[in-house]
MOPAC internal coordinates of N, CA, C and O (Angstrom, degrees):
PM7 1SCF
backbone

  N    0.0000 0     0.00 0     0.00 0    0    0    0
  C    1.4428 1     0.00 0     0.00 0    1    0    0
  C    1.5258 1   108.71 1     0.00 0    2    1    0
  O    1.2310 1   120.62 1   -42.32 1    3    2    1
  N    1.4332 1   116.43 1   137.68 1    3    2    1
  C    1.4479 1   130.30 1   173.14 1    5    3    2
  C    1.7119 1   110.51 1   -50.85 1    6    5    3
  O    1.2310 1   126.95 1   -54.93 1    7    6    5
  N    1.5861 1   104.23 1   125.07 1    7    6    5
  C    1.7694 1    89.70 1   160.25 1    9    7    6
  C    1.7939 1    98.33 1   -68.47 1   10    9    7
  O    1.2310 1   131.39 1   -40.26 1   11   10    9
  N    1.2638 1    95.62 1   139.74 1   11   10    9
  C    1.2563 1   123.95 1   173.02 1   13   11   10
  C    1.7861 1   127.01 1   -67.88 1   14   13   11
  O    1.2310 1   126.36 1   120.13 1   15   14   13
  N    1.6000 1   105.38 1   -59.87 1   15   14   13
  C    1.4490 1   120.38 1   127.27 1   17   15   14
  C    1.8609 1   129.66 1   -24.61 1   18   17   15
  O    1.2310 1   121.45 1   154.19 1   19   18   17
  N    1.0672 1   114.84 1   -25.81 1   19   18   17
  C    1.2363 1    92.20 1  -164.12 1   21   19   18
  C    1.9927 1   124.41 1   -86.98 1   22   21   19
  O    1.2310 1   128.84 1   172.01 1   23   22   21
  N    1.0002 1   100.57 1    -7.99 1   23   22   21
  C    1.1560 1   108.23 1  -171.95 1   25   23   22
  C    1.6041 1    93.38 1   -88.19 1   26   25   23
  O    1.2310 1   113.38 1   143.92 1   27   26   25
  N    1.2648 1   130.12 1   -36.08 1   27   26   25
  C    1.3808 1   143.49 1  -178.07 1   29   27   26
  C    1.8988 1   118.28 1   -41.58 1   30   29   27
  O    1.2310 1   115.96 1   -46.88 1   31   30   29
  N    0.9502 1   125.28 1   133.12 1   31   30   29
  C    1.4858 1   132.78 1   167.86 1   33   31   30
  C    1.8357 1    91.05 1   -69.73 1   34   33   31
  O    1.2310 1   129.36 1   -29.96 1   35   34   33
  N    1.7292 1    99.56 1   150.04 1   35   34   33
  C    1.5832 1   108.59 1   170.39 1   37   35   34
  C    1.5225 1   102.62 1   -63.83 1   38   37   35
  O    1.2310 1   122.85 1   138.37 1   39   38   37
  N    1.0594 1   112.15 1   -41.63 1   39   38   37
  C    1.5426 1    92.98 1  -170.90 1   41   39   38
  C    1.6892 1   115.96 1   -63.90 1   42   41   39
  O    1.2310 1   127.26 1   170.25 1   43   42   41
  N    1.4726 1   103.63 1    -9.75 1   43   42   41
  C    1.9803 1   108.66 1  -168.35 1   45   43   42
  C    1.7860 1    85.55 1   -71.02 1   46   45   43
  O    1.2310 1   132.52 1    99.36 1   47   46   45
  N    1.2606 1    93.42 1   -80.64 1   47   46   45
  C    1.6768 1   109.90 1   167.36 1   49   47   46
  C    1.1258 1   115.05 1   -25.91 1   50   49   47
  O    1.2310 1   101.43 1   159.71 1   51   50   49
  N    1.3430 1   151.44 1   -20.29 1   51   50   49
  C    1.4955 1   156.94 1   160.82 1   53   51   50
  C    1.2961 1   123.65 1   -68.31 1   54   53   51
  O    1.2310 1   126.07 1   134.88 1   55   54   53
  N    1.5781 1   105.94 1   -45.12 1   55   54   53
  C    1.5479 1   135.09 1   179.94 1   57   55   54
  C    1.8967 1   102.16 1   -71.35 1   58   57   55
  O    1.2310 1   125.78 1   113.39 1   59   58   57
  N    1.7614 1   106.49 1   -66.61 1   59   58   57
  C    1.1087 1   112.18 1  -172.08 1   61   59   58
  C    1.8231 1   110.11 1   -48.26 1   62   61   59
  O    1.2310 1   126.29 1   145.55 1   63   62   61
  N    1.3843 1   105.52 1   -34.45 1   63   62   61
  C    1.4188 1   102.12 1  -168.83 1   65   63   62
  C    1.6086 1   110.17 1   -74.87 1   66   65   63
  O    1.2310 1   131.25 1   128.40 1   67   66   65
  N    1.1397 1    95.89 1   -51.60 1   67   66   65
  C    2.1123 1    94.77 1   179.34 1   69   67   66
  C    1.6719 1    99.85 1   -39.28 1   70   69   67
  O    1.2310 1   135.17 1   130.16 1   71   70   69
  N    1.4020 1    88.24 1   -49.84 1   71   70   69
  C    1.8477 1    76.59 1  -154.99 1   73   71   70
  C    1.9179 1   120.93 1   -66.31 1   74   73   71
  O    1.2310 1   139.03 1   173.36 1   75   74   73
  N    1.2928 1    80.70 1    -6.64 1   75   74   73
  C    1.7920 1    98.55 1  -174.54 1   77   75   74
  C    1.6137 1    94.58 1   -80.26 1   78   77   75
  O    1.2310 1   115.29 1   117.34 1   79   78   77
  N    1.3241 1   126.54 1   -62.66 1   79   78   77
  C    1.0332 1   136.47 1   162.51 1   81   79   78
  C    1.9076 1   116.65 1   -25.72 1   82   81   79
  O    1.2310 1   130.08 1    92.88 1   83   82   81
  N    1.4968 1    98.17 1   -87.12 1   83   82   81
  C    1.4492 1   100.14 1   158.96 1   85   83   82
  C    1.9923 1   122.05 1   -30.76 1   86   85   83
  O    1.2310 1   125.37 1   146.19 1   87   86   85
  N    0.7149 1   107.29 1   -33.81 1   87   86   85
  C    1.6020 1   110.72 1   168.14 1   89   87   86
  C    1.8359 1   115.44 1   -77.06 1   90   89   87
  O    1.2310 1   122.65 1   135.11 1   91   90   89
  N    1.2797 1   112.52 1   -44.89 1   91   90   89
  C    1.3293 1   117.09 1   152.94 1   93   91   90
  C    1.1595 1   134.10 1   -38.56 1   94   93   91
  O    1.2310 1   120.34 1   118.01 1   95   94   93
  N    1.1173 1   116.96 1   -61.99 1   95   94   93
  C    1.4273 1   124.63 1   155.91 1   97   95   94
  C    1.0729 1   161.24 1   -46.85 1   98   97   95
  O    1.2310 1   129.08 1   134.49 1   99   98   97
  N    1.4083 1   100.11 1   -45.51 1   99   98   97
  C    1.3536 1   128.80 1   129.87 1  101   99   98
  C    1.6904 1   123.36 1   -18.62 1  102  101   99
  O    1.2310 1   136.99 1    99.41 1  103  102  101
  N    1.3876 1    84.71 1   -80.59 1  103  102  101
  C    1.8956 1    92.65 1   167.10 1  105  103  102
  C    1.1113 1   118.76 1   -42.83 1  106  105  103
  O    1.2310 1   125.36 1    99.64 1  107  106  105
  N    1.1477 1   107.31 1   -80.36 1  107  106  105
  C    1.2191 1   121.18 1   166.91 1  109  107  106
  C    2.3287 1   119.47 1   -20.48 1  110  109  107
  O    1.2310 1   128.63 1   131.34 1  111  110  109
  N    1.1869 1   100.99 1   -48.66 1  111  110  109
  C    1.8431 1   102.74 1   164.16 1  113  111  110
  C    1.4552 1   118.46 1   -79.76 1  114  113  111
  O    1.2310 1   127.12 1   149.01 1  115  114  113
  N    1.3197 1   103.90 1   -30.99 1  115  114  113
  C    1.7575 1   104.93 1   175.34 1  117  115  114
  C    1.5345 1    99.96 1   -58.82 1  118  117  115
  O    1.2310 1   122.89 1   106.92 1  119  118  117
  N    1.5092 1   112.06 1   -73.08 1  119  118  117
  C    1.4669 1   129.90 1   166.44 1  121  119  118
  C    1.8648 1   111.32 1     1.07 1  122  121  119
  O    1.2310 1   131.51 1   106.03 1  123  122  121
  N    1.3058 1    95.38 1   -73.97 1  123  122  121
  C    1.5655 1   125.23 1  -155.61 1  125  123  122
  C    2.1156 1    76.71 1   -64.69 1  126  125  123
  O    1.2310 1   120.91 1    99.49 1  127  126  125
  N    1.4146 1   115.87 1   -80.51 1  127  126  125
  C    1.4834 1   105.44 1  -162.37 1  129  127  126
  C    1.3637 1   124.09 1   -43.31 1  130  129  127
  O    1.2310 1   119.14 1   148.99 1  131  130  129
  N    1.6534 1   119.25 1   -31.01 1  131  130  129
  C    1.2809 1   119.46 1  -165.36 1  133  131  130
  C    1.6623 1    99.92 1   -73.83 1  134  133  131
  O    1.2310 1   125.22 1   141.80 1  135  134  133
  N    1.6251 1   107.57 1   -38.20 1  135  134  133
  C    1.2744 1   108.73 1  -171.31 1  137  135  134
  C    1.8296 1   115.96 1   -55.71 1  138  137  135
  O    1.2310 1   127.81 1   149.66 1  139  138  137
  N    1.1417 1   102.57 1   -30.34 1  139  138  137
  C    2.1624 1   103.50 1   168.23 1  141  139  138
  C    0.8007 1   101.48 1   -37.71 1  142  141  139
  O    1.2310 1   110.93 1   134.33 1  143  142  141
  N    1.2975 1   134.67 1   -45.67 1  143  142  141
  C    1.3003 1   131.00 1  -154.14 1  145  143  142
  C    2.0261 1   112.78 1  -113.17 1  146  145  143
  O    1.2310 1   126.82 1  -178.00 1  147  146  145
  N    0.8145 1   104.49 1     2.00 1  147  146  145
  C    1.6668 1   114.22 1  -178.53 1  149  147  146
  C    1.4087 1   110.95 1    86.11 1  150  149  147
  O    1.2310 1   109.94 1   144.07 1  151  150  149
  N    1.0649 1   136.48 1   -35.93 1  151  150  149
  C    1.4806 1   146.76 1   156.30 1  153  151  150
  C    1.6024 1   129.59 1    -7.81 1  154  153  151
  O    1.2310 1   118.06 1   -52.74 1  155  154  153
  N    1.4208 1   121.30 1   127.26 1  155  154  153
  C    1.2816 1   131.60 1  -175.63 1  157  155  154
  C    1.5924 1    91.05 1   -78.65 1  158  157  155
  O    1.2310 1   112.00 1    87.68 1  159  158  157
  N    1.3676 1   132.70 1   -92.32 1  159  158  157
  C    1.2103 1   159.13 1   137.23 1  161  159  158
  C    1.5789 1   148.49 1   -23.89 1  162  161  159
  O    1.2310 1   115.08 1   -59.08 1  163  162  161
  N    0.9213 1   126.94 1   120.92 1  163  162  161
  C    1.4305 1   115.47 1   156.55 1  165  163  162
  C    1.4521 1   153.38 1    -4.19 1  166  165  163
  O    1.2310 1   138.47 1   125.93 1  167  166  165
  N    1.3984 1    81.80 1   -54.07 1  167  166  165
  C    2.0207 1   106.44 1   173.63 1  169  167  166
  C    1.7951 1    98.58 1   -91.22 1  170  169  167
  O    1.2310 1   127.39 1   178.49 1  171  170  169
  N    0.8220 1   103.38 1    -1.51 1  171  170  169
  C    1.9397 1    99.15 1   173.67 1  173  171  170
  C    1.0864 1   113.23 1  -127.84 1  174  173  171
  O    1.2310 1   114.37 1  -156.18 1  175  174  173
  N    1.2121 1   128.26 1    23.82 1  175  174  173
  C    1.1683 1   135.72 1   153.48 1  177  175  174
  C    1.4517 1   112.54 1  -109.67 1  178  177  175
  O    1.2310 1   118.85 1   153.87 1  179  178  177
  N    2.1363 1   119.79 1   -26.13 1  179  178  177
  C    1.0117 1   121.99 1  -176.74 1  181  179  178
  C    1.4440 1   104.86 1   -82.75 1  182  181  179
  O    1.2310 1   116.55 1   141.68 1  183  182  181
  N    1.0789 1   124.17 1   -38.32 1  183  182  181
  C    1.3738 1   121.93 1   162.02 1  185  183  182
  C    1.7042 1   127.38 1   -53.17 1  186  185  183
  O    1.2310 1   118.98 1   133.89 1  187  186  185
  N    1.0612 1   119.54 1   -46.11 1  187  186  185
  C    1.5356 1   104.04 1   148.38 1  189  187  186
  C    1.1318 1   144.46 1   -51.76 1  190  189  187
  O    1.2310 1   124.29 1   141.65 1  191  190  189
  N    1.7344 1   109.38 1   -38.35 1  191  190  189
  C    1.7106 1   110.25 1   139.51 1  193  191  190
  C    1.7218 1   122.92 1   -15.12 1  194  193  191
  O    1.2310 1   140.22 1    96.03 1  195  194  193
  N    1.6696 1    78.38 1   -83.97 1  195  194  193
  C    1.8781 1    85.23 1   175.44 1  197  195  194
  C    1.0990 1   134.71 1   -19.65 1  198  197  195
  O    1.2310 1   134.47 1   104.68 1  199  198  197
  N    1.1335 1    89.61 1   -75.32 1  199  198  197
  C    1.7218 1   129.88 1  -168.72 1  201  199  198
  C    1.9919 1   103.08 1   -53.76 1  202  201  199
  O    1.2310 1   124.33 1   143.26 1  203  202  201
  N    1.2568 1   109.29 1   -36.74 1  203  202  201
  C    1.5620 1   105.63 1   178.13 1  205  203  202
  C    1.5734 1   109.04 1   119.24 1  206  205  203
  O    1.2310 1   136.99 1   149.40 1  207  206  205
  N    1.8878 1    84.71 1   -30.60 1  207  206  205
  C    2.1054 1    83.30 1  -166.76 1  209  207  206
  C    1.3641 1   107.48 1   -62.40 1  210  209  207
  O    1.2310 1   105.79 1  -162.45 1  211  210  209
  N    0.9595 1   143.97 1    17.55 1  211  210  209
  C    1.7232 1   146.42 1   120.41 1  213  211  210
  C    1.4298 1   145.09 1  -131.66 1  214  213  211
  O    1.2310 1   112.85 1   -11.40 1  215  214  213
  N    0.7882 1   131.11 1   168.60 1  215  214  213
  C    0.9687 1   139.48 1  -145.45 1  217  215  214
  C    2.5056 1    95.05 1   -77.47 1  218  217  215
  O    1.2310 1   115.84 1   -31.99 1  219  218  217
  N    1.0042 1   125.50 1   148.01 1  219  218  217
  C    1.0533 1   136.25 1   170.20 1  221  219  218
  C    1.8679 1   112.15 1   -56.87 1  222  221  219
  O    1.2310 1   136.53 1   112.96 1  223  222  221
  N    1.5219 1    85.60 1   -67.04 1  223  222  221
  C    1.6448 1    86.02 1   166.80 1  225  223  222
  C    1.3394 1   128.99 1  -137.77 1  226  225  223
  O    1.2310 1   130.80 1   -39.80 1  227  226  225
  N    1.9054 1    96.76 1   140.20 1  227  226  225
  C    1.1240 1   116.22 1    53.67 1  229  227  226
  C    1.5802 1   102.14 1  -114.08 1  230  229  227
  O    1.2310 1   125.21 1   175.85 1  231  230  229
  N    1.0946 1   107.60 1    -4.15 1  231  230  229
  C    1.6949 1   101.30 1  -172.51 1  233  231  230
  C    1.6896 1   117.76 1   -48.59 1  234  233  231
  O    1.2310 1   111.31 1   150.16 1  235  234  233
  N    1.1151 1   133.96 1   -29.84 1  235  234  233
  C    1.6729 1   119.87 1   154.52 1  237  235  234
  C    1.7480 1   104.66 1   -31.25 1  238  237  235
  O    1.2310 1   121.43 1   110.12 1  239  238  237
  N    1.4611 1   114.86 1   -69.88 1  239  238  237
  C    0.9092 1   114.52 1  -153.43 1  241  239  238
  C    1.0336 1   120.85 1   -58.38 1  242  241  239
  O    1.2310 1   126.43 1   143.54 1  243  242  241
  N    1.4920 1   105.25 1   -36.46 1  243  242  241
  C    1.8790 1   111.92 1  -178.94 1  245  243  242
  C    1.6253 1   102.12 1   -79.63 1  246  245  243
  O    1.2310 1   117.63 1   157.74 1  247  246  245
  N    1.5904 1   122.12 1   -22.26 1  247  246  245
  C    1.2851 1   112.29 1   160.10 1  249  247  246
  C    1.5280 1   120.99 1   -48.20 1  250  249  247
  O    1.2310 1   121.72 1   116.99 1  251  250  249
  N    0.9833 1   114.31 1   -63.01 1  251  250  249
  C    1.9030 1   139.22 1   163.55 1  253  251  250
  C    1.6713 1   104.37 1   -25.19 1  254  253  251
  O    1.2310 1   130.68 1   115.47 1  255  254  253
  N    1.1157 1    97.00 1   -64.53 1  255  254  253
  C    1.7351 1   104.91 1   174.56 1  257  255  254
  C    1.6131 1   122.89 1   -54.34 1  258  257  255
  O    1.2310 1   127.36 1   127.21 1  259  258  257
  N    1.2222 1   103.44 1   -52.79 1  259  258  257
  C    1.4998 1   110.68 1  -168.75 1  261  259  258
  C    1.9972 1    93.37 1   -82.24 1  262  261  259
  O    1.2310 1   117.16 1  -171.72 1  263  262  261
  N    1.2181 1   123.02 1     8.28 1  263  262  261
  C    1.5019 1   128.32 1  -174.56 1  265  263  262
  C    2.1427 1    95.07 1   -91.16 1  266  265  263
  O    1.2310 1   133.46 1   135.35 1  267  266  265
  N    1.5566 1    91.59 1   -44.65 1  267  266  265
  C    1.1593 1   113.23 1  -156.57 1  269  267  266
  C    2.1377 1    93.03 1   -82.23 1  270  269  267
  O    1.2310 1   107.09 1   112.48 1  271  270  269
  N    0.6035 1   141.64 1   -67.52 1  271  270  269
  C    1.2278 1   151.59 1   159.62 1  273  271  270
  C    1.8500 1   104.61 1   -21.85 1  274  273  271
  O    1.2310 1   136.01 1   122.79 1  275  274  273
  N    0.6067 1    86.60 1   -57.21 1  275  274  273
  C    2.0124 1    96.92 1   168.43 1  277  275  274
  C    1.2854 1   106.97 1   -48.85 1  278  277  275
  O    1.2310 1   125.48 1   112.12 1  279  278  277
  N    1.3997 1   107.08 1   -67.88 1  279  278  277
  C    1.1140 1   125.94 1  -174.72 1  281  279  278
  C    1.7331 1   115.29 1   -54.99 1  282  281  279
  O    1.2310 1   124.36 1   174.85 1  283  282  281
  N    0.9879 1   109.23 1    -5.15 1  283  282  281
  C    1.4729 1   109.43 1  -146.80 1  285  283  282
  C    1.7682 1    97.99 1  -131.31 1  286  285  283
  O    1.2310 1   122.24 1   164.67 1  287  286  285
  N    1.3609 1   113.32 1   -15.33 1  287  286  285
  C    1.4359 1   129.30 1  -160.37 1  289  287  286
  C    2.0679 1    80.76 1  -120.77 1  290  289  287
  O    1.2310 1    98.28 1   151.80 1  291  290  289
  N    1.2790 1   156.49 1   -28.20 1  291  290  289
  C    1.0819 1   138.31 1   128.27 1  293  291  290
  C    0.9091 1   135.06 1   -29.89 1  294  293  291
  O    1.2310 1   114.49 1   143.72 1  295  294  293
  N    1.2176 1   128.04 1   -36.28 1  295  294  293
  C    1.7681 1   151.18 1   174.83 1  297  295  294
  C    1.8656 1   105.13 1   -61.25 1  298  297  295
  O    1.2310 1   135.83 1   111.90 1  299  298  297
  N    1.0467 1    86.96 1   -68.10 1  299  298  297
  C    1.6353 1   118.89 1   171.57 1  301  299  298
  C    1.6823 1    95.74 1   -42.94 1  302  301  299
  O    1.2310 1   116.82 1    94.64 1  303  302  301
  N    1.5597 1   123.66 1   -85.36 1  303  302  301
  C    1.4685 1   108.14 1  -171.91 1  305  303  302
  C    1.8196 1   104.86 1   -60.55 1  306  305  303
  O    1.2310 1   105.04 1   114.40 1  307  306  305
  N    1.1452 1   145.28 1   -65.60 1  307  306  305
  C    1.2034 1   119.47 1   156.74 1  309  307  306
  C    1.1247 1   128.01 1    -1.62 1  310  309  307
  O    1.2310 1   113.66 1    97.06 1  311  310  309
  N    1.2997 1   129.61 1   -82.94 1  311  310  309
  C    1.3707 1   110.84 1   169.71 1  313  311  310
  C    1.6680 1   144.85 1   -53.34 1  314  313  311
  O    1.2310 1   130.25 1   150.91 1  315  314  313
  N    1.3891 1    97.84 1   -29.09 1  315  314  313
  C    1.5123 1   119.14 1   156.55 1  317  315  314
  C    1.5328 1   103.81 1   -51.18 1  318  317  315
  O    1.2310 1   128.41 1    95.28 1  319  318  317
  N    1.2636 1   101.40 1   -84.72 1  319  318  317
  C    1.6866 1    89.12 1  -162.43 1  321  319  318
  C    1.9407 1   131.18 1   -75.73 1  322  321  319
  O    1.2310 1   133.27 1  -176.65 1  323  322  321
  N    1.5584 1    91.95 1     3.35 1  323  322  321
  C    1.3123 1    88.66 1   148.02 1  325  323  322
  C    1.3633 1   117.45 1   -89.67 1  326  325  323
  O    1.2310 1   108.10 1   129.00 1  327  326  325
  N    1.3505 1   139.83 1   -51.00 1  327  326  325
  C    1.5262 1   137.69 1   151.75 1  329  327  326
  C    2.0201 1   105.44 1     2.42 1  330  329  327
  O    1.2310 1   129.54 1   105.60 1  331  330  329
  N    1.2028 1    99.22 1   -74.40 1  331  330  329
  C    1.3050 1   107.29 1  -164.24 1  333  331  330
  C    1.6079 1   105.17 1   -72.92 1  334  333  331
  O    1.2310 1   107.21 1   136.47 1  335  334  333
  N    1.0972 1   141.44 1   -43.53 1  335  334  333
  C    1.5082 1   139.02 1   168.92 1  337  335  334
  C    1.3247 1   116.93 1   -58.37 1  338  337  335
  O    1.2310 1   120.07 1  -174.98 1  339  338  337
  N    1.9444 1   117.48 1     5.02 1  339  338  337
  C    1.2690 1   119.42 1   173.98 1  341  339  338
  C    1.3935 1   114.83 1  -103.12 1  342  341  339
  O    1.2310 1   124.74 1   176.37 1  343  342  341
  N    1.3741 1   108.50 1    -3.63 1  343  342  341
  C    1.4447 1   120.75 1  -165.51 1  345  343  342
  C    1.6266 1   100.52 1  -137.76 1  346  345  343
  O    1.2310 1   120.10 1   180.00 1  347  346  345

């Protein structure tokens, strides 16, 4: 198999890596908030909202958060894979 890297400038390879990373992490905090609450997702955690089986707050908020983190980790592959379809 081809290094993948190799045709790449350090700085491509510098860029590509944060942001891979930065996507990790990401997960990784969405991950961590939904889990307070037992939750795969967003919408199953917002539905327990609803529903009463907890309490509103703070769970809105960490709903809000883990909305925003989504949101924000799309951005992230967006920019990734346009990054890489430029090179």
């Amino acid at each position: 198999m081809d290094n993948f890297y190799e045709n790449l400038s350090p700085e491509d390879v510098q860029i590509l890596d944060s942001l891979s990373k930065l996507l990790i992490e990401l997960r990784e905090s969405r991950a961590a908030l939904l889990d307070r609450y037992g939750v795969a997702d967003d919408t199953a955690l917002f539905e327990k909202i609803r529903s009463g089986d907890i309490d509103e707050h703070p769970a809105y908020e960490v709903y809000l958060g883990a909305k925003l983190i989504e949101s924000t980790r799309e951005a992230v592959r967006k920019e990734l894979r346009d990054y890489m379809l430029e090179k």
